[in-house]
C-alpha positions as CSV (number, residue, x, y, z in Angstrom):
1,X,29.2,-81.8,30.0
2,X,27.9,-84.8,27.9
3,X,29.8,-87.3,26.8
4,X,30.0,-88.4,22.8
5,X,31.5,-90.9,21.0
6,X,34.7,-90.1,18.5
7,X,35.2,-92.7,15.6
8,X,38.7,-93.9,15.4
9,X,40.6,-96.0,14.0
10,X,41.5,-98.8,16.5
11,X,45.6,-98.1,16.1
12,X,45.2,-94.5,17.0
13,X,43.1,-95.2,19.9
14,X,46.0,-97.6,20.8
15,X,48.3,-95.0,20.5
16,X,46.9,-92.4,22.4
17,X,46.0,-95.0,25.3
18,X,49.8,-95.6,25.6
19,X,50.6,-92.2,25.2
20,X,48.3,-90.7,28.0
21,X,49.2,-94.0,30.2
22,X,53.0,-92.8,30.0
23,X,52.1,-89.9,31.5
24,X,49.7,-91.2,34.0
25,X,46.4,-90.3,32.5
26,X,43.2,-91.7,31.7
27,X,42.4,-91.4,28.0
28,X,39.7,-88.4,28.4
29,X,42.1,-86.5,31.2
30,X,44.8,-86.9,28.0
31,X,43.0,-85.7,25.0
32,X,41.7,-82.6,27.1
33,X,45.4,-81.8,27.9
34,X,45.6,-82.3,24.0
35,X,42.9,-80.2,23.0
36,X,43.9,-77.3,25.6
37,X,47.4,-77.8,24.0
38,X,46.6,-77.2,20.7
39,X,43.9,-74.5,21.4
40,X,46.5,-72.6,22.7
41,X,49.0,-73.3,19.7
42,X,46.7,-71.6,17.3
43,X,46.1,-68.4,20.0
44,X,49.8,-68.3,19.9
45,X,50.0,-68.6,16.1
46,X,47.5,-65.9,15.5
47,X,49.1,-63.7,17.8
48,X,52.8,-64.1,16.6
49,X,51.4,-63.4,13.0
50,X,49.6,-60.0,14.9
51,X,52.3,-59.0,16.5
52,X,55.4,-59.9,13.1
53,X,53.1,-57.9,11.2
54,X,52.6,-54.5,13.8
55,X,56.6,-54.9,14.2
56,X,57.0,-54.7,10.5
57,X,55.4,-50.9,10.5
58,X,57.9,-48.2,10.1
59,X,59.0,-46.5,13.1
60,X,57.5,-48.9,15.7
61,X,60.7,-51.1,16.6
62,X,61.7,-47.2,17.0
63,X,58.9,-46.4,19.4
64,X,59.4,-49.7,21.2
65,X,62.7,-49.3,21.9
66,X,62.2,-45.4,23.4
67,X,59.6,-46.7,25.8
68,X,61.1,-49.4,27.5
69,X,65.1,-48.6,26.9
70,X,66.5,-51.3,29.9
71,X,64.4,-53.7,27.4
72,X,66.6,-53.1,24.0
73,X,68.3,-55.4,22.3
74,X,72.5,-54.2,22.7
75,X,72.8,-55.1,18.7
76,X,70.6,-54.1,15.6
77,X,71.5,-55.5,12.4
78,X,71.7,-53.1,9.4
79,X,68.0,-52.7,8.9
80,X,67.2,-51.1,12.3
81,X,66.3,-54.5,14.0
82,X,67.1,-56.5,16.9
83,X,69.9,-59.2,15.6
């Protein structure tokens, strides 16, 4: 992969410099751990918004809860849902 140039301002470089040498890391091996962090943030996001809005149909806490019974919540609060 080529390399290219990012624009910052010199006190963020600064900052991310200490931050990656804390954790014993060149600059580049840091802000790759950064970007895989935050590329997995938004998979995460997208997929807890998929998954709050399936759970939110009628009957499929229901159906969930038939299939895998040894994986039930033990208490529901009053609307059918794991407390």
């Amino acid at each position: 992969m080529a390399d290219s140039t990012m624009h910052v301002s010199a006190e963020t470089r600064d900052r991310l410099a200490a931050v990656a040498a804390a954790r014993g890391m060149s600059l580049d091996a840091f802000l790759d751990s950064l970007a895989d962090r935050e590329e997995n943030d938004l998979r995460l996001t997208r997929a807890t918004a998929a998954f709050r809005e399936v759970t939110r149909r009628p009957g499929v806490a229901e159906a969930f809860d038939r299939a895998f019974p040894d994986e039930a919540p033990a208490s529901r609060d009053a609307a059918g849902r794991a407390a």
